[in-house]
Structure formats: C-alpha cells, structure tokens
C-alpha positions in Angstrom: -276.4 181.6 -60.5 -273.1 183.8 -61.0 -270.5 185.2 -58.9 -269.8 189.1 -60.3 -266.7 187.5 -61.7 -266.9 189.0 -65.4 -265.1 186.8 -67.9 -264.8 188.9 -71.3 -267.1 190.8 -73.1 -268.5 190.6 -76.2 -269.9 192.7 -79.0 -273.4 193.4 -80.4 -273.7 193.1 -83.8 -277.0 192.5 -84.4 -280.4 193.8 -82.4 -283.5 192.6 -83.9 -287.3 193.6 -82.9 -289.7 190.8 -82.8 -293.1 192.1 -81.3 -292.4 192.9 -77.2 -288.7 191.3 -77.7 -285.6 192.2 -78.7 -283.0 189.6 -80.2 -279.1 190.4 -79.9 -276.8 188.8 -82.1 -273.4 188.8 -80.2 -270.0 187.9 -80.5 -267.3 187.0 -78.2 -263.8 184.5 -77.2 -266.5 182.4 -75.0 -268.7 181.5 -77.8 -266.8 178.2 -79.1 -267.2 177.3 -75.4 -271.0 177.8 -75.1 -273.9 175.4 -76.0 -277.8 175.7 -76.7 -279.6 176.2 -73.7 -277.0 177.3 -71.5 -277.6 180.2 -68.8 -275.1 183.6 -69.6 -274.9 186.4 -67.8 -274.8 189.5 -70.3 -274.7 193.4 -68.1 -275.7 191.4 -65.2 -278.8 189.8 -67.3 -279.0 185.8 -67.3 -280.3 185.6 -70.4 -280.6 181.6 -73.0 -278.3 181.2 -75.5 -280.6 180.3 -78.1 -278.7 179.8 -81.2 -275.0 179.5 -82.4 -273.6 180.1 -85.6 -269.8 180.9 -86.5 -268.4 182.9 -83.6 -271.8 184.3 -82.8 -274.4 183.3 -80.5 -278.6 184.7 -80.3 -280.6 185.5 -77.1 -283.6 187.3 -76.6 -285.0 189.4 -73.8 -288.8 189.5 -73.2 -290.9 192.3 -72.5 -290.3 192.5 -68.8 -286.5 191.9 -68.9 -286.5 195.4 -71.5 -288.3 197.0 -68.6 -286.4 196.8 -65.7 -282.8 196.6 -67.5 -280.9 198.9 -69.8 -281.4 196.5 -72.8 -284.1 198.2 -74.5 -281.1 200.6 -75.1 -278.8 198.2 -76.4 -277.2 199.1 -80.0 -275.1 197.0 -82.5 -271.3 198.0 -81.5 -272.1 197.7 -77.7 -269.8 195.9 -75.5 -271.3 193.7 -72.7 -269.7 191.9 -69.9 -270.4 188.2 -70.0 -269.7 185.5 -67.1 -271.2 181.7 -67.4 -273.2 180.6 -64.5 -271.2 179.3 -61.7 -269.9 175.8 -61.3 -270.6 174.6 -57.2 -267.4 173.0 -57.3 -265.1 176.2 -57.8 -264.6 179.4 -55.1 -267.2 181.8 -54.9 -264.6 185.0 -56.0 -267.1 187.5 -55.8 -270.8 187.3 -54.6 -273.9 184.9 -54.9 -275.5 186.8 -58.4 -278.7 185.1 -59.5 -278.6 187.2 -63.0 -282.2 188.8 -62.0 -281.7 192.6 -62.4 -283.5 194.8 -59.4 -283.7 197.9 -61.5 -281.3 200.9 -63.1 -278.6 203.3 -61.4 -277.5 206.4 -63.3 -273.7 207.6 -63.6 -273.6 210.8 -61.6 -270.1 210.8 -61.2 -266.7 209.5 -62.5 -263.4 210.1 -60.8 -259.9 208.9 -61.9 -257.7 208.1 -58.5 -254.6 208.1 -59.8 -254.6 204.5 -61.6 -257.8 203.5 -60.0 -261.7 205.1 -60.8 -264.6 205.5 -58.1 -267.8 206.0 -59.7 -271.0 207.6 -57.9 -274.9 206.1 -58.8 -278.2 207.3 -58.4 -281.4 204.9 -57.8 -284.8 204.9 -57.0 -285.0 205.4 -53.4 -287.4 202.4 -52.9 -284.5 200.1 -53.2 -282.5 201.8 -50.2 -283.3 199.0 -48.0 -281.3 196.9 -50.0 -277.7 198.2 -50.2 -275.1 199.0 -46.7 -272.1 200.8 -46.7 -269.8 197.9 -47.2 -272.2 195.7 -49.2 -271.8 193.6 -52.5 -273.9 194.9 -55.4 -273.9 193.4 -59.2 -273.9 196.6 -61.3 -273.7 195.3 -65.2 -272.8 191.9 -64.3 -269.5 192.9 -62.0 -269.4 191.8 -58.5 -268.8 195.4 -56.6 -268.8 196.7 -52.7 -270.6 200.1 -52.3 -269.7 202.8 -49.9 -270.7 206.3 -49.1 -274.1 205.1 -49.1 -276.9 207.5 -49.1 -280.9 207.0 -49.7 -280.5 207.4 -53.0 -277.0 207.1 -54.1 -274.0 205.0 -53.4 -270.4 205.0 -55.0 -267.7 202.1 -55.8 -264.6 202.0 -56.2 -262.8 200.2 -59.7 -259.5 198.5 -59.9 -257.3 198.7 -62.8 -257.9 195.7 -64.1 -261.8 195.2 -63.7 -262.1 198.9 -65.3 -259.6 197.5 -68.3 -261.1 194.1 -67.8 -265.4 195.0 -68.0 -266.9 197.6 -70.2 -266.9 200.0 -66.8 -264.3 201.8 -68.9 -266.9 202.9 -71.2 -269.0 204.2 -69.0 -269.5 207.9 -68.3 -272.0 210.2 -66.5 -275.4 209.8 -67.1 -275.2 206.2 -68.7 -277.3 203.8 -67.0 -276.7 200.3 -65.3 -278.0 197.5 -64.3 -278.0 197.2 -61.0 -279.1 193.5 -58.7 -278.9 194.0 -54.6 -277.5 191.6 -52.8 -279.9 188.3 -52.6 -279.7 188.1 -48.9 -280.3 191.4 -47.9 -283.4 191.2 -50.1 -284.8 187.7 -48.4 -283.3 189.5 -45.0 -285.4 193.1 -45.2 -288.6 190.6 -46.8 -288.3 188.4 -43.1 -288.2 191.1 -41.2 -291.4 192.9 -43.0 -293.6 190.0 -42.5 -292.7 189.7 -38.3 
C-alpha cells in the first residue's frame, strides 16, 4: 500500500527480456535503503525488489503487469518515480494507493500557468465511473486531484515542486501514464452494481 507521495526517482539502465517478462535494472538514492523482497512502487507499479547489487536494484514485471501499464515501453535512460510502501504509523499525505495500475491515460494537453502546469488525459471511457471532479487519482505513482472531468478525459493541476520533484516534467503530449482510480470509488461503484 502507498500514499501518491513520490520519494525520488530513479534511472533505468538496464531492460532485459526474459520470455513474457521484462527485467529493469535501476538505480536510485533509495537503493542503500532497500532490501530483498520489499514492495516499491515504480510509475505507480508495486513491483519486488528482487536483487541488489552496488547502487542498483532488479525487478521484473510479468506478462499481465506489461499489459495494462506503460512498462512494456520502458527504455534504459528512463526516469521513474519511486515511493516505498507506506508505514501505518506515519500520516497518510496523499491517498490510499495499492500499486495496482487500472489502465493507461494519454497526454492530450500540457499547459504552463505561470510557475505551475495543468495537464489534460484521455482514457478509455469504461473507467468513467471511477473518477469525480474533485477526486484523488494515482497517475505514474503521484497522488493527484482531477477536475474538469469528462467521460473520457480529466485534467490536473501540478505544483512546482511535484513537477521538479516526479518525472511529470518529462512528460509531453501523447506520452502515456499509468493511471490507478481511487480504491474506494472502485469497491463503492462494485456495491452499488450488485444491489
């Protein structure tokens, strides 16, 4: 479980095919803090830390994490947003995140606002019970509200320092991200489908 809070980001330096998987070799200022077996959020992804050596650190996404993320498109030189899972005796800064991507947005639109950035997303339209004007949504990891909500699109807004902060700074139109609704407005819209 995570919180949207990002912590750093780290770099790709190695992506490694192996059958249905793909392997990332990363490195990053939280690595000397991590252990085998720990939980890591990575774009919003909890993925295993399977392996540590030097200032790097392996996981692996499976078949069905490639899928519904935008791993498969990971490259070596990427930067990721990473947060480690949340401890329950800390404040909950942004929003419960379990690290289980829904599906994709694109980037249809980026706007600078004069030291702060709004940015505009499609999705699929199947997910539009899942997001309110107003509502928390995990998009690559970071804990966000979305407004000007629309079947299909939505738009947040970026503060200085999560844009300097988060690889959101990288991002530009037509990218895609990784997108996780808010987990009670999922169990909320299930109840209410099987009354």
């Amino acid at each position: 479980m995570f919180t949207g809070i990002i912590e750093t980001t780290g770099h790709i330096i190695d992506v490694i095919k192996n059958g249905s998987n793909k392997t990332f070799w990363i490195t990053s200022s939280l690595t000397p803090e991590l252990s085998i077996d720990q939980s890591l959020s990575h774009n919003g992804v909890c993925l295993t830390v399977e392996e540590m050596r030097d200032n790097q650190y392996r996981v692996t996404a499976v078949e069905e994490t490639l899928k519904k993320t935008n791993l498969d498109s990971w490259n070596t030189g990427d930067i990721v947003n990473l947060e480690r899972c949340l401890l329950l005796n800390g404040r909950l800064d942004g929003h419960l995140v379990q690290g289980h991507v829904d599906t994709t947005a694109t980037c249809i639109q980026k706007n600078e606002k004069n030291g702060s950035w709004e940015f505009t997303f499609r999705f699929p339209a199947k997910f539009a019970p899942y997001i309110i004007e107003k509502g928390s949504v995990s998009m690559n990891g970071i804990s966000l509200t979305a407004f000007n909500v629309a079947k299909k699109k939505f738009t947040v807004a970026v503060i200085p320092y999560t844009y300097t902060h988060t690889n959101m700074q990288n991002l530009k139109q037509g990218d895609e991200v990784n997108i996780e609704f808010d987990m009670v407005g999922k169990y909320v819209v299930k109840a209410q489908k099987l009354i």
